[in-house]
C-alpha positions as CSV (number, residue, x, y, z in Angstrom):
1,X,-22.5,13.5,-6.6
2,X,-18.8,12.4,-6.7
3,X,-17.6,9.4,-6.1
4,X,-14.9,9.7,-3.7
5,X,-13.7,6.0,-4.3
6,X,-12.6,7.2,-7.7
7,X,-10.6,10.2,-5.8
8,X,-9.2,8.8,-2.9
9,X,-6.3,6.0,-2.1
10,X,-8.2,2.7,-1.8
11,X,-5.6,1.9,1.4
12,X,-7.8,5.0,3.2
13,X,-10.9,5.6,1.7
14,X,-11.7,1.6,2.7
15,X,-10.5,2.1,6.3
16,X,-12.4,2.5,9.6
17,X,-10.8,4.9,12.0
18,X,-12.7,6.4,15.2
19,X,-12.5,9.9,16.2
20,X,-10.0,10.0,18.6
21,X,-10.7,13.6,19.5
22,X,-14.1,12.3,21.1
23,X,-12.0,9.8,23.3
24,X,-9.7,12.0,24.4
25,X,-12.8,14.6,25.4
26,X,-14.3,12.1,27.5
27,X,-11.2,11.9,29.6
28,X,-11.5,14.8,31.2
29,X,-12.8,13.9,34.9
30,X,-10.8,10.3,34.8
31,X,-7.8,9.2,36.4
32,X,-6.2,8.2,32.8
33,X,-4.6,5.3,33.5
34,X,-4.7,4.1,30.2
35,X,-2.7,5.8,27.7
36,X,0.3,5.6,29.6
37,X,1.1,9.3,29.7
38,X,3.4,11.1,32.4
39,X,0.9,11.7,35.4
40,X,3.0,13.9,37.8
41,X,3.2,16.7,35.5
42,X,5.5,19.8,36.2
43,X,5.0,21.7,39.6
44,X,3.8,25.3,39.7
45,X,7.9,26.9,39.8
46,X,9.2,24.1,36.7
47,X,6.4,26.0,34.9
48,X,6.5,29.0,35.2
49,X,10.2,28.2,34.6
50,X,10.0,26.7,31.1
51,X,7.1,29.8,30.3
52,X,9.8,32.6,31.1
53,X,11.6,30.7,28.0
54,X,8.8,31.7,25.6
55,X,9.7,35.5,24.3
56,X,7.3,37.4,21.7
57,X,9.0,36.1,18.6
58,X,8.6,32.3,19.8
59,X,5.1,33.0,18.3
60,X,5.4,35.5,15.8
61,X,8.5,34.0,13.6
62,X,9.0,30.8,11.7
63,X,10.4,28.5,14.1
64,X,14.5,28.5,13.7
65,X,14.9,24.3,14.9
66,X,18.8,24.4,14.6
67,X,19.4,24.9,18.0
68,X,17.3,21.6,19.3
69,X,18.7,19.7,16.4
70,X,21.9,20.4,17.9
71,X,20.7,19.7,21.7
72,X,18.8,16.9,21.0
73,X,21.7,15.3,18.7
74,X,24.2,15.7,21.6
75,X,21.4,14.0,24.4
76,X,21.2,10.9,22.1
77,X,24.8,10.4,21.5
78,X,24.8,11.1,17.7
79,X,25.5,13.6,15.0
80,X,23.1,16.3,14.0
81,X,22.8,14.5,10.5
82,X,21.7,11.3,12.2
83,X,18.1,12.5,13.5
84,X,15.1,13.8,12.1
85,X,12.4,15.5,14.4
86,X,9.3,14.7,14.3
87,X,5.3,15.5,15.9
88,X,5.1,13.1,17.9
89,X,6.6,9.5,17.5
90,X,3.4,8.7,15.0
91,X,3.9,11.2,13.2
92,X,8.0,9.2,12.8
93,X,6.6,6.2,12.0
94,X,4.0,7.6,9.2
95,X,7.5,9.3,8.1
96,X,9.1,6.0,7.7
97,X,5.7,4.7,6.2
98,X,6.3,7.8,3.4
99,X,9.6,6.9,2.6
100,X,9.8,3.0,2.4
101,X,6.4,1.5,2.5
102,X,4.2,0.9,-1.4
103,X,1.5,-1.4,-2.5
104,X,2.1,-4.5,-2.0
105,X,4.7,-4.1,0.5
106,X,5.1,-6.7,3.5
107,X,6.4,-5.3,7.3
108,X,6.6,-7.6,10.0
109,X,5.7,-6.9,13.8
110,X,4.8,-8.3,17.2
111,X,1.4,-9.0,18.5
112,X,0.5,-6.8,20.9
113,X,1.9,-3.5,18.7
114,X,1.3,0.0,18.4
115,X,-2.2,0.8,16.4
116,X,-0.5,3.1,14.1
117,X,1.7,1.0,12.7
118,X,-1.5,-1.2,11.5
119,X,-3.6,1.9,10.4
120,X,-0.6,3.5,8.1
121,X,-0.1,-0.3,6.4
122,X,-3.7,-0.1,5.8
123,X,-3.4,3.1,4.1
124,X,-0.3,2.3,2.1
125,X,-1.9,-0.7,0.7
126,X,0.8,-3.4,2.7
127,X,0.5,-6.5,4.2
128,X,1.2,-6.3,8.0
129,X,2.0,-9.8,9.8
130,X,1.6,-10.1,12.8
131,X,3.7,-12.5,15.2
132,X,2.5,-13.1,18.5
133,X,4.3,-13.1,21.6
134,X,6.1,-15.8,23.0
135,X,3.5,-17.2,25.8
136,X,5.8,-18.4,28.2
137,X,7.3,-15.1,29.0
138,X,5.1,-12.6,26.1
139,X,8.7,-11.4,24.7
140,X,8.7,-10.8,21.3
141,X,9.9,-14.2,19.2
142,X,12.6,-12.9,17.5
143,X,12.9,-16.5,15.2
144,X,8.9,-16.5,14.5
145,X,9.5,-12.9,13.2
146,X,12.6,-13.7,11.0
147,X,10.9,-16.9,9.4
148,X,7.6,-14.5,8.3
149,X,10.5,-12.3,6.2
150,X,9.9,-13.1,2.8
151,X,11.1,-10.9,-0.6
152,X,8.7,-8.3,-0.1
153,X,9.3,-7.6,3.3
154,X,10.4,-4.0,3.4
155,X,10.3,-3.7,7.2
156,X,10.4,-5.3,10.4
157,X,9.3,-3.5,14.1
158,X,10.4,-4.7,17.4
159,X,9.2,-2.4,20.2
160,X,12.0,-1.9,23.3
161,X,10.0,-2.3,25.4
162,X,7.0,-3.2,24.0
163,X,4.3,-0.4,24.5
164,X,1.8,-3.1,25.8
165,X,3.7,-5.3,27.6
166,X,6.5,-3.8,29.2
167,X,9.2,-6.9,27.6
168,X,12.0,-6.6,25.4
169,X,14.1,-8.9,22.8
170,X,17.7,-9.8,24.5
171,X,20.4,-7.3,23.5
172,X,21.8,-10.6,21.5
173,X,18.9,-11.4,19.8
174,X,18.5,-7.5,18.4
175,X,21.9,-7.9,17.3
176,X,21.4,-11.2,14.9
177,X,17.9,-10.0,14.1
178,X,19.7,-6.5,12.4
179,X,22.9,-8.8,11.0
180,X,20.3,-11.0,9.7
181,X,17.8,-8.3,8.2
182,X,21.0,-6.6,6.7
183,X,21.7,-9.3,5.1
184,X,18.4,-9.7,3.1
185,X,17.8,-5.5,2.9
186,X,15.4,-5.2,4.9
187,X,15.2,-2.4,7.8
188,X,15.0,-3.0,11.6
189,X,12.9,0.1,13.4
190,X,13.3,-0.1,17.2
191,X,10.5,1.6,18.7
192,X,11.8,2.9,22.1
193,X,9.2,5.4,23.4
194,X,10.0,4.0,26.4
195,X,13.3,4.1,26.8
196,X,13.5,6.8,29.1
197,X,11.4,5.7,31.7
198,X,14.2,3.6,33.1
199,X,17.4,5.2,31.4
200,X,18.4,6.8,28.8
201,X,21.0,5.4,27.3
202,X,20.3,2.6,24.6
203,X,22.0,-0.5,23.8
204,X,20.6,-0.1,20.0
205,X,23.1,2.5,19.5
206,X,25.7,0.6,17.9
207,X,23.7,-1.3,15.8
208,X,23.2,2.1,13.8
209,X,26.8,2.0,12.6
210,X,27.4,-2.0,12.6
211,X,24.5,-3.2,10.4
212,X,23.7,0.4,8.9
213,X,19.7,-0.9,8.5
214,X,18.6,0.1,11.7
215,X,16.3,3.1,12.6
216,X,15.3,4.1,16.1
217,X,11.9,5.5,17.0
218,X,11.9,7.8,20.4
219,X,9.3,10.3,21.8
220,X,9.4,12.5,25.0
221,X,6.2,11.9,25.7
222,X,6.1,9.5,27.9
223,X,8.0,9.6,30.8
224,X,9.3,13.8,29.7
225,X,5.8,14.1,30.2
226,X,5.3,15.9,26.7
227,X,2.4,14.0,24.6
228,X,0.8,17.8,24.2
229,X,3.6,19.4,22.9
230,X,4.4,16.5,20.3
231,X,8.0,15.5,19.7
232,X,9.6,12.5,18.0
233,X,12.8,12.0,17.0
234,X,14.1,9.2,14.4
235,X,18.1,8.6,14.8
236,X,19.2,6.5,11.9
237,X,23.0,6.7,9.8
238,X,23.3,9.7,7.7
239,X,22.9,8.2,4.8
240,X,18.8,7.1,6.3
241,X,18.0,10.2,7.8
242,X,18.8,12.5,4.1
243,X,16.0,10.1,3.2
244,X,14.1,10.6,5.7
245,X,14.2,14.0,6.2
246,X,13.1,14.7,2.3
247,X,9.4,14.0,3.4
248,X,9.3,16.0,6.5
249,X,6.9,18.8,6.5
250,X,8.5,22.5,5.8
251,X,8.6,22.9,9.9
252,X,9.0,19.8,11.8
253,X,7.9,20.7,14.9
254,X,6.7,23.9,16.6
255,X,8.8,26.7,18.0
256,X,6.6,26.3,21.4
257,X,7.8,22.1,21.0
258,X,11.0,23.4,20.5
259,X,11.7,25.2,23.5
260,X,9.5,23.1,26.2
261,X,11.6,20.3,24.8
262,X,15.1,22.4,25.7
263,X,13.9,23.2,28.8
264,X,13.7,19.7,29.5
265,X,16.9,19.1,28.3
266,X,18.2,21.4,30.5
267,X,16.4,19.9,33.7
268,X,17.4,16.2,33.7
269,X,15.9,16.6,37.8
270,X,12.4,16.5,36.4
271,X,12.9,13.4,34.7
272,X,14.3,11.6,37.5
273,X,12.2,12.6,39.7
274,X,9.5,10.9,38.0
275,X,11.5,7.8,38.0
276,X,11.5,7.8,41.3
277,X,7.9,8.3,41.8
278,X,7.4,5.5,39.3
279,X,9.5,3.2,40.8
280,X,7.9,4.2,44.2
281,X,4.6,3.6,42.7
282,X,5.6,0.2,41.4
283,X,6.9,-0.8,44.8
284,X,3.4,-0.2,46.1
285,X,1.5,-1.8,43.5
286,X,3.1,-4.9,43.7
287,X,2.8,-5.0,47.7
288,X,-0.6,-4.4,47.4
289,X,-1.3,-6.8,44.7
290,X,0.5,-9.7,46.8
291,X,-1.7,-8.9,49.4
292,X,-4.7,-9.3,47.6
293,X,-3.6,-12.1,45.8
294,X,-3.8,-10.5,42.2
295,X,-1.2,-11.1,39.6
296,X,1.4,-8.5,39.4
297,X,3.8,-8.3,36.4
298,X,6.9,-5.2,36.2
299,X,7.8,-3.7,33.3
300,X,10.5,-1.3,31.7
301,X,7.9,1.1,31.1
302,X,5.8,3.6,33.0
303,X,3.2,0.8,33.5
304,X,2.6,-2.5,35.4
305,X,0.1,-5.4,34.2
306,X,-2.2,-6.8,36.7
307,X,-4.2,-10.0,36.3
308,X,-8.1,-8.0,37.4
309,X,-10.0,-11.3,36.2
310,X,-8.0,-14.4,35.7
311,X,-8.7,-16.2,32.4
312,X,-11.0,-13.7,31.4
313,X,-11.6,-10.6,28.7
314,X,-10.7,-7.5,31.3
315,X,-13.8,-5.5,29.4
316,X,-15.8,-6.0,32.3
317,X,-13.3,-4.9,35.0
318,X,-12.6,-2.0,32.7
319,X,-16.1,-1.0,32.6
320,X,-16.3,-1.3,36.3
321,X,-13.2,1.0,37.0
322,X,-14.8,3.6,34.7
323,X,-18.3,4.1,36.3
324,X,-15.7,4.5,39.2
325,X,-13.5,7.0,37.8
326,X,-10.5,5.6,36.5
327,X,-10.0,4.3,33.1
328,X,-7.1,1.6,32.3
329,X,-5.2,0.3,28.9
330,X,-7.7,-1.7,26.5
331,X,-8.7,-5.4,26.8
332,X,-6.2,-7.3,25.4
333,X,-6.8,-9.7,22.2
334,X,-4.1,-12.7,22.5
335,X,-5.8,-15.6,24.6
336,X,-2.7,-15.9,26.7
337,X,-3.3,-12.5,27.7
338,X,-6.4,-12.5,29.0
339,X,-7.5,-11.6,32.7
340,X,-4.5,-9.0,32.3
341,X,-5.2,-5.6,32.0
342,X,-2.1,-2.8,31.6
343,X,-2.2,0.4,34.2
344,X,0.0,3.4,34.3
345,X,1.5,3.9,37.0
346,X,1.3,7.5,39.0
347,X,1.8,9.1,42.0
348,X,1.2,7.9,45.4
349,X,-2.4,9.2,45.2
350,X,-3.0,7.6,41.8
351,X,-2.4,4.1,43.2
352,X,-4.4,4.2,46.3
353,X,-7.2,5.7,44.2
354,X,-6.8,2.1,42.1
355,X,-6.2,0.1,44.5
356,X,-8.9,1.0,46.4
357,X,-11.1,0.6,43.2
358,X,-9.7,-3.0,42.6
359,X,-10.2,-4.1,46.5
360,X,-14.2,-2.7,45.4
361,X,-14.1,-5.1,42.2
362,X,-13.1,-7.9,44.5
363,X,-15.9,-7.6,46.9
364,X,-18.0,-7.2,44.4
365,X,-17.6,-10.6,43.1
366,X,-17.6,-12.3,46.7
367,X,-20.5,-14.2,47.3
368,X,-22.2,-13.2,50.7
């Protein structure tokens, strides 16, 4: 029998990963108000729209990626040699992982944080420390994080906004946090997957040419509404992306990503209209929410928090929703955090559905 500890990396072969396929499988029949993807979706004309974009050769021919490269550069305000395209945002953080991250080799992040920046230390064999958020506001404590930077640090993540809580660090404070992490070589990634839910221009851009350490993490998958057709895109200086763009696979992305993505490039309308059904949807929430006395906290993201059990682990409340239906964001770990539980926000149908759930929970726990 072989002994596949002698074969594979010890940073994977001791690691504990569920299959995610099974999750997502189970999703089916559910409102998915927990992953935090685009709910509204394209309408019956945007499809058929984008689908009279895909010609024979889409599928039959290596994909050609110089046109996006060139579209996608000129959407993010840069030059084609300052972005590398990835499958999916993960898949541009494992990239970053490949380049910069060995044994031994210390990154520094906020807790809460996005899982896949814990599973790819784990398999690089490096020391991920983990900061928690500031509990009078849950912002991200930009001096906590900068005292934890010590000579191995190769890396340090600050999500804009933060992918669990919606908050951001102060234009100010990214600035001295990239002065200061130039100064000691280490890199800055901003994660900003969801940047465009509110705008799309980002105040990070400058840093890029000012500190020259700074590497900016984007996906359209959250509020383009693309997490199946998987694009990421890292924007760096020239000088980081050559790097970075030595490890990519032979075809970054898809022909198929490559075209829905241009289509939605070409149809800024879709994106805003789901702005404004988010921002409708938020509206609601929070009126609803005042009126039935729960906790209600905004974000810059496609999601709101609500407090479904003050003081308490939300597992309960989350197991509640889902026998009706609906599934929300996971229980949350930090003790200042608890009773909180994080919902994406949809349509007008989607939060009645919830709301309606949540007034359910309530009488539920009501004594006669």
């Amino acid at each position: 029998m072989i002994d596949l500890s002698h074969i594979v990396k010890k940073g994977v072969y001791g690691a504990e990963r569920r299959n995610f396929r099974d999750k997502l499988a189970q999703r089916e029949h559910y409102l998915r108000l927990d992953l935090n993807e685009n709910l509204v979706g394209l309408s019956r004309e945007q499809l058929e729209s984008l689908l009279s974009t895909i010609r024979p050769e889409t599928l039959s021919a290596y994909p050609d990626l110089s046109r996006i490269y060139r579209r996608m550069a000129a959407h993010v305000g840069v030059g084609e040699d300052q972005i590398v395209l990835t499958n999916g945002s993960d898949m541009g953080i494992k990239t970053l992982f490949d380049v910069c991250i060995g044994k031994g080799d210390h990154i520094v992040v906020h807790q809460p944080f996005f899982l896949m920046y814990a599973h790819y230390a784990e398999f690089f064999e490096a020391t991920l420390d983990r900061v928690p958020v500031r509990e009078e506001d849950w912002r991200p404590d930009a001096q906590a994080m900068l005292a934890r930077v010590n000579s191995r640090t190769k890396m340090v993540v600050v999500e804009s906004p933060n992918g669990n809580l919606g908050t951001s660090l102060t234009p100010q404070e990214t600035e001295h946090m990239a002065a200061e992490l130039a100064r000691r070589n280490v890199l800055l990634v901003i994660d900003e997957a969801y940047l465009s839910c509110e705008r799309d221009h980002s105040d990070h851009l400058p840093l890029l040419e000012r500190h020259g350490n700074v590497v900016l993490v984007r996906t359209l998958s959250k509020a383009n509404g693309l997490a199946g057709a998987r694009l990421g895109v890292l924007v760096s200086t020239p000088a980081i992306a050559r790097e970075l763009y030595k490890v990519r696979s032979l075809y970054e992305i898809s022909a198929l990503t490559a075209i829905v993505a241009e289509w939605h490039l070409d149809h800024p309308e879709v994106l805003e209209d789901y702005r404004n059904t988010v921002r409708a949807g938020k509206r609601y929430l929070a009126e609803q929410c005042a009126r039935l006395g729960i906790g209600f906290k905004d974000t810059q993201a496609n999601f709101v928090l609500l407090e479904l059990d003050p003081g308490q682990e939300t597992e309960l409340c989350a197991s509640r929703l889902k026998e009706q239906g609906i599934l929300i964001g996971m229980p949350f770990a930090l003790a200042q955090l608890f009773g909180w539980a994080r919902i994406t926000v949809g349509d007008p149908t989607h939060c009645a559905r919830l709301i309606g759930a949540v007034e359910a929970l309530q009488r539920d726990r009501t004594p006669a």
